[in-house]
PDB file of N, CA, C and O in Angstrom:
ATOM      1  N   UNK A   1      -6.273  15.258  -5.228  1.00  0.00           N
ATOM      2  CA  UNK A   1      -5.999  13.842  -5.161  1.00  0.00           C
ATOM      3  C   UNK A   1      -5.531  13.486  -3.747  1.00  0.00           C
ATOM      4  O   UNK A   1      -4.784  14.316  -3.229  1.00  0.00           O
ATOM      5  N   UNK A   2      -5.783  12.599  -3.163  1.00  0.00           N
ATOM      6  CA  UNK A   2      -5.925  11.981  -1.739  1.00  0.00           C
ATOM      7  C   UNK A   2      -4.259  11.258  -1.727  1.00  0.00           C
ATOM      8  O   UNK A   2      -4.191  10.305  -2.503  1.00  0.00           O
ATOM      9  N   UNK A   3      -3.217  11.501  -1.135  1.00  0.00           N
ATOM     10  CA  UNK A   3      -1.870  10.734  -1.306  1.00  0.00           C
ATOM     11  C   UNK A   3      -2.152   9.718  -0.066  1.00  0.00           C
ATOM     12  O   UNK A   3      -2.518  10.026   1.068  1.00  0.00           O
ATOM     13  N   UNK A   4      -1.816   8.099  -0.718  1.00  0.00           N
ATOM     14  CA  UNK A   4      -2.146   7.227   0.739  1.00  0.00           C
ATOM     15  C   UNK A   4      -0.773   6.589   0.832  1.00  0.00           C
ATOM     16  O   UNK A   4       0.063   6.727  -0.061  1.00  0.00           O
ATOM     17  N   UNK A   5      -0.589   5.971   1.805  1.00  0.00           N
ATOM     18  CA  UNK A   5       0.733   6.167   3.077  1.00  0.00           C
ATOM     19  C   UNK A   5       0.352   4.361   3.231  1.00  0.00           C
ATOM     20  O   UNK A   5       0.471   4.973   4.292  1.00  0.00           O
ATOM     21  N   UNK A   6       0.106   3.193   3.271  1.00  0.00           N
ATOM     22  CA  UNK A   6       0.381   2.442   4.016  1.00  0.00           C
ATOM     23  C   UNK A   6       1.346   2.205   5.357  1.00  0.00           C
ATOM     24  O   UNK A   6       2.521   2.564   5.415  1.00  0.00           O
ATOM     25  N   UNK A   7       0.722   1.628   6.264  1.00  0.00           N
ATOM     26  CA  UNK A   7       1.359   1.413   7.384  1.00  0.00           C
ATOM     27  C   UNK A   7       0.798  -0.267   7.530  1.00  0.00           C
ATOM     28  O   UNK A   7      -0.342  -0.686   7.330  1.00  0.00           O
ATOM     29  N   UNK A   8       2.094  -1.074   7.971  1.00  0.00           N
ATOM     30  CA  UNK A   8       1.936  -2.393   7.808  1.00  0.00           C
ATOM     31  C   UNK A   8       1.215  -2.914   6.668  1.00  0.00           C
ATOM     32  O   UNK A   8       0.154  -2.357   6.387  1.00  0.00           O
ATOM     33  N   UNK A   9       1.612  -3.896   5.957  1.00  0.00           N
ATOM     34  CA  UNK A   9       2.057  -4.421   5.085  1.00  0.00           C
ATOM     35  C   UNK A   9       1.822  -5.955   5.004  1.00  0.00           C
ATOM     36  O   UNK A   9       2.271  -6.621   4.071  1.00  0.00           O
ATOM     37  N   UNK A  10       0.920  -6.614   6.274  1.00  0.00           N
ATOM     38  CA  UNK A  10       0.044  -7.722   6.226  1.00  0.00           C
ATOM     39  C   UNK A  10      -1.042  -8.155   5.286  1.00  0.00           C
ATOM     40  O   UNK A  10      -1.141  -7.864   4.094  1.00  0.00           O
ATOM     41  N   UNK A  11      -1.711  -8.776   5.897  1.00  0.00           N
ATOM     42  CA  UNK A  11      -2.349  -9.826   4.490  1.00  0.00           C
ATOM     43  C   UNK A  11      -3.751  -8.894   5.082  1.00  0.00           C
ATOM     44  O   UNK A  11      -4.804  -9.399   4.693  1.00  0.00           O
ATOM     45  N   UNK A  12      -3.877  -8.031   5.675  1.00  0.00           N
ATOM     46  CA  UNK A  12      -5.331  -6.783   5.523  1.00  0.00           C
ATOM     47  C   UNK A  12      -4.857  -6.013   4.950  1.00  0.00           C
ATOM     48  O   UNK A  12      -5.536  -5.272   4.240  1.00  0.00           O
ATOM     49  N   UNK A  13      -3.783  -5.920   5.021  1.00  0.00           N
ATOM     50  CA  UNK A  13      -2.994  -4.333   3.840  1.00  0.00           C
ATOM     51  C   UNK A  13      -3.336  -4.510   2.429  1.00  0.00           C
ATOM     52  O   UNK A  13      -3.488  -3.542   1.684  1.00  0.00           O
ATOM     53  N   UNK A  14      -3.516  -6.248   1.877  1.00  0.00           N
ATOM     54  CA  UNK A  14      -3.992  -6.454   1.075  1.00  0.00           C
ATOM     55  C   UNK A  14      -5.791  -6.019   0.466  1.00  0.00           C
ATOM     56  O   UNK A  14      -6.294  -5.604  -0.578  1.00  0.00           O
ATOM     57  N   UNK A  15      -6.208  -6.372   1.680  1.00  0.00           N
ATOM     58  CA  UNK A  15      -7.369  -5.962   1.410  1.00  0.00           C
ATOM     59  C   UNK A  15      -7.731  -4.232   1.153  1.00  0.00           C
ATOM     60  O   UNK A  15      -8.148  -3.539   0.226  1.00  0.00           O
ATOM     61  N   UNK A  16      -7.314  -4.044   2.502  1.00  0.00           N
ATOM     62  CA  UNK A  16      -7.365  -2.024   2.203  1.00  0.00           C
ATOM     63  C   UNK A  16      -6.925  -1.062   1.530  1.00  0.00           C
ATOM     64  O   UNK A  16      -7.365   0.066   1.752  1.00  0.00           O
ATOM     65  N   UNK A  17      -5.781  -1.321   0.379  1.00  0.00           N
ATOM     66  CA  UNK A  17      -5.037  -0.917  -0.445  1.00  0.00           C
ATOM     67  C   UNK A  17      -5.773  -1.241  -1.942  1.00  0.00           C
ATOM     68  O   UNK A  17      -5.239  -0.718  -2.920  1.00  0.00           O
ATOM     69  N   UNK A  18      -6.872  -2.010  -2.142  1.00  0.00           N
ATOM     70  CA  UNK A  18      -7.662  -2.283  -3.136  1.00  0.00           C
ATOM     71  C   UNK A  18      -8.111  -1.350  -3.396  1.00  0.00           C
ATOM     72  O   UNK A  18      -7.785  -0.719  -4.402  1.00  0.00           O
ATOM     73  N   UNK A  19      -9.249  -0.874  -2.332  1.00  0.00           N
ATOM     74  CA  UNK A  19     -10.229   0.313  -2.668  1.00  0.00           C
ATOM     75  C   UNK A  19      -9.251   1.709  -3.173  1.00  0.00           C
ATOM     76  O   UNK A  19      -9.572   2.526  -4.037  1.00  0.00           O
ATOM     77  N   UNK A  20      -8.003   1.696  -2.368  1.00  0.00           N
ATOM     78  CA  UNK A  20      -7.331   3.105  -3.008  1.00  0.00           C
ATOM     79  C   UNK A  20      -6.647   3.020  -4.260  1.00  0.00           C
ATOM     80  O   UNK A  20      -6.527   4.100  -4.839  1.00  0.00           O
ATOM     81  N   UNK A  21      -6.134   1.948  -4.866  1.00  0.00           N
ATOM     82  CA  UNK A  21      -5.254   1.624  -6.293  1.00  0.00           C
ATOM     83  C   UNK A  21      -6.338   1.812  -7.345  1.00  0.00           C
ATOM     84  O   UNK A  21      -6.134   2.357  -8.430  1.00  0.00           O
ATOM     85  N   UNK A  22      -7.652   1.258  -6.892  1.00  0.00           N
ATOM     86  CA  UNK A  22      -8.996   1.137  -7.694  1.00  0.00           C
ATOM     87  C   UNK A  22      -9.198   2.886  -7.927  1.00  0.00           C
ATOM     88  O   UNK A  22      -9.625   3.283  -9.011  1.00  0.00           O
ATOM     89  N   UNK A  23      -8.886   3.776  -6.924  1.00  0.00           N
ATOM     90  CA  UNK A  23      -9.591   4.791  -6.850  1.00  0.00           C
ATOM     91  C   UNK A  23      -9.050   5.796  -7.897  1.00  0.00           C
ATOM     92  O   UNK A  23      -7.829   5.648  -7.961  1.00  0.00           O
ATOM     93  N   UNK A  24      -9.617   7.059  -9.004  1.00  0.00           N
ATOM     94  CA  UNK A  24      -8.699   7.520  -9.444  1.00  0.00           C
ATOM     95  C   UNK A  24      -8.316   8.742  -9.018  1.00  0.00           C
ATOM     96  O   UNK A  24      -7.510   9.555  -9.470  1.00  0.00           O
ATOM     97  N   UNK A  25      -9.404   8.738  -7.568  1.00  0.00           N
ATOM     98  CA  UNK A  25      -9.207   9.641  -6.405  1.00  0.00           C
ATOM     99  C   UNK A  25      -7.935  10.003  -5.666  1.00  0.00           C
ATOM    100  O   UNK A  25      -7.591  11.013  -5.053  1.00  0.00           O
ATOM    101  N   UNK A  26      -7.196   8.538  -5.996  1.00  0.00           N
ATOM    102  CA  UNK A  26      -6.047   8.415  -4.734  1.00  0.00           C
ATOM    103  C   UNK A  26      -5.131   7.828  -5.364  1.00  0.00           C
ATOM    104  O   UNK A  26      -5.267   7.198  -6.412  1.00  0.00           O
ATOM    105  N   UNK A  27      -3.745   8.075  -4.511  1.00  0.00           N
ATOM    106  CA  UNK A  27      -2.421   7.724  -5.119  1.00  0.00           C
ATOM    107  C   UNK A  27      -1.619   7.316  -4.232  1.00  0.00           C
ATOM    108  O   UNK A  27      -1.268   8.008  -3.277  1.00  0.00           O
ATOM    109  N   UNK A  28      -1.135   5.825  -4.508  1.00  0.00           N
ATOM    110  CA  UNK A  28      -0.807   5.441  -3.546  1.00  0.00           C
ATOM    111  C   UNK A  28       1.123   6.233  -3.551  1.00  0.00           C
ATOM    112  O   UNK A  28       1.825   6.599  -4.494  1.00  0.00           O
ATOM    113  N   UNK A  29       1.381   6.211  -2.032  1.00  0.00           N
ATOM    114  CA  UNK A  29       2.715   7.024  -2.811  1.00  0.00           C
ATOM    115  C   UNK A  29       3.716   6.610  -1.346  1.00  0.00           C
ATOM    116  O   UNK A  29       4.574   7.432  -1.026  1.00  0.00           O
ATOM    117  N   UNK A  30       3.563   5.327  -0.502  1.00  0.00           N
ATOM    118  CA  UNK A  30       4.473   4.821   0.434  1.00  0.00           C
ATOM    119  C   UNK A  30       3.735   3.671   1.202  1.00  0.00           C
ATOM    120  O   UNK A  30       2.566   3.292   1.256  1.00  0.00           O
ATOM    121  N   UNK A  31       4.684   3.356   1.662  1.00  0.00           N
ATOM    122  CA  UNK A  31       4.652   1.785   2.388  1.00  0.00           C
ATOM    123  C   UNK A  31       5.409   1.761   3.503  1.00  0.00           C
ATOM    124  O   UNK A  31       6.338   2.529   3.751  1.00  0.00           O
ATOM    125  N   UNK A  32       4.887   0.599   4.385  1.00  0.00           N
ATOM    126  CA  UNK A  32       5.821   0.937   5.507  1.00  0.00           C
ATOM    127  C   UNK A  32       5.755  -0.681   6.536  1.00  0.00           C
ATOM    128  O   UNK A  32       4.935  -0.928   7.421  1.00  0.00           O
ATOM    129  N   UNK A  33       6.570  -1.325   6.188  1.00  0.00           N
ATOM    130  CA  UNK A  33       6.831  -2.362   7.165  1.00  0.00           C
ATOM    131  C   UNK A  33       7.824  -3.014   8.070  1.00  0.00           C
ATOM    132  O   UNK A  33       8.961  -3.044   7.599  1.00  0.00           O
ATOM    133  N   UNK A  34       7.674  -3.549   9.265  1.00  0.00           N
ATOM    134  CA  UNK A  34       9.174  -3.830  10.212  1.00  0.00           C
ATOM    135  C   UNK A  34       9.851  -4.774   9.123  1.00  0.00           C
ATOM    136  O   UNK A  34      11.068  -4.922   9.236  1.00  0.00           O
ATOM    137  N   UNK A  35       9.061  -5.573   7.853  1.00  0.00           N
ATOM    138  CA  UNK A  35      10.311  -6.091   7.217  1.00  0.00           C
ATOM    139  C   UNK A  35      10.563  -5.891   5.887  1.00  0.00           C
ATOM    140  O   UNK A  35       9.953  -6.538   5.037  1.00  0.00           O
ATOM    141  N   UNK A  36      11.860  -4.607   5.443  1.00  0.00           N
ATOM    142  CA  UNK A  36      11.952  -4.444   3.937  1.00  0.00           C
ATOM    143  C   UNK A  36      11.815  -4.996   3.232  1.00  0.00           C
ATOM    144  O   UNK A  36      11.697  -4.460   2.130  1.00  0.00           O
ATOM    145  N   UNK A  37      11.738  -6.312   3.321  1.00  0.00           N
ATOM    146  CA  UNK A  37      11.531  -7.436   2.280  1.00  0.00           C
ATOM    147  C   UNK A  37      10.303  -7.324   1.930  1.00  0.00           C
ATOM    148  O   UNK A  37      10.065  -6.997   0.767  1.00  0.00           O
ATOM    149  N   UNK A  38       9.375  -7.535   2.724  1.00  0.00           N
ATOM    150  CA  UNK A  38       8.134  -7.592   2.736  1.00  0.00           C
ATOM    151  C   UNK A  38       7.157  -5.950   2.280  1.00  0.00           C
ATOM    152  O   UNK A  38       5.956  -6.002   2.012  1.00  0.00           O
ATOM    153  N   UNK A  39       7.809  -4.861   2.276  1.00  0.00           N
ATOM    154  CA  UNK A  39       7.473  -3.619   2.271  1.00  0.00           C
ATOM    155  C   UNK A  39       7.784  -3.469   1.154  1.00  0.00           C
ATOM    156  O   UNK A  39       6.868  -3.019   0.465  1.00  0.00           O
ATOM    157  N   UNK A  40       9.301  -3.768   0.309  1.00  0.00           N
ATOM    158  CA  UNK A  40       9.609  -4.377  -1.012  1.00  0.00           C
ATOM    159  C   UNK A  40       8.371  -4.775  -2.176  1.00  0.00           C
ATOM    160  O   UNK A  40       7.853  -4.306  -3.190  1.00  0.00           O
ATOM    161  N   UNK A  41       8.316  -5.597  -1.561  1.00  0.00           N
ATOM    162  CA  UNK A  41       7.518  -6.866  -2.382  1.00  0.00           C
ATOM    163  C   UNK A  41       6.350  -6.322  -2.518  1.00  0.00           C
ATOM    164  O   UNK A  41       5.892  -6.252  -3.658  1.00  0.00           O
ATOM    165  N   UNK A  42       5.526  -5.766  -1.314  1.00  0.00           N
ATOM    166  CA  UNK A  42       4.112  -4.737  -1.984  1.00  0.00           C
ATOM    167  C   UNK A  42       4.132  -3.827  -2.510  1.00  0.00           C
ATOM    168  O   UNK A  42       3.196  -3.452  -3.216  1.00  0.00           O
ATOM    169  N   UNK A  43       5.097  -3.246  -2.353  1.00  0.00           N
ATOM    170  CA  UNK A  43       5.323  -1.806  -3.355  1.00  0.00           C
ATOM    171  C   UNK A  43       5.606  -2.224  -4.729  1.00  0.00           C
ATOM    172  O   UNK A  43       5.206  -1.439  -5.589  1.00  0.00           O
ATOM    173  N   UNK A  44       6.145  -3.179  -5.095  1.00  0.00           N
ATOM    174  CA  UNK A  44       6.453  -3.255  -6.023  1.00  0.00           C
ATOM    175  C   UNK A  44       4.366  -4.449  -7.123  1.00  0.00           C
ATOM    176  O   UNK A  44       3.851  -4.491  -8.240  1.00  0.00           O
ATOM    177  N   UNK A  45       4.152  -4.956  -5.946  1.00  0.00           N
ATOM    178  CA  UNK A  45       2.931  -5.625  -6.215  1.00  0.00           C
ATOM    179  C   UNK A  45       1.960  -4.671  -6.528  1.00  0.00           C
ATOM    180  O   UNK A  45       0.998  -4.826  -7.280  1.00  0.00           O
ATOM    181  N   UNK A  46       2.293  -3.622  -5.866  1.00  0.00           N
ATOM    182  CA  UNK A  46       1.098  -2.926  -5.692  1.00  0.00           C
ATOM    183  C   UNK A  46       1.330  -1.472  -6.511  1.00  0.00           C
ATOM    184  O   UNK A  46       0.433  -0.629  -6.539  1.00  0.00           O
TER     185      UNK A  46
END
């Protein structure tokens, strides 16, 4: 299984984090943004 890492946490993070949540290849397993709030909020979205 492929472990994926986000880095930034913008509105393309949205887009590129699709194909891996979709995948049952991959697991998403961190996040990473200059604002916890915002790094928060997708982890928990996502």
């Amino acid at each position: 299984m492929l472990k994926v890492g986000i880095i930034g946490c913008g509105d393309i993070a949205n887009l590129n984090v699709l194909g891996y949540i979709r995948s049952q290849d991959a697991e998403l397993v961190a996040v990473c943004d200059t604002d916890l709030k915002t790094a928060g909020e997708k982890l928990e979205r996502w």
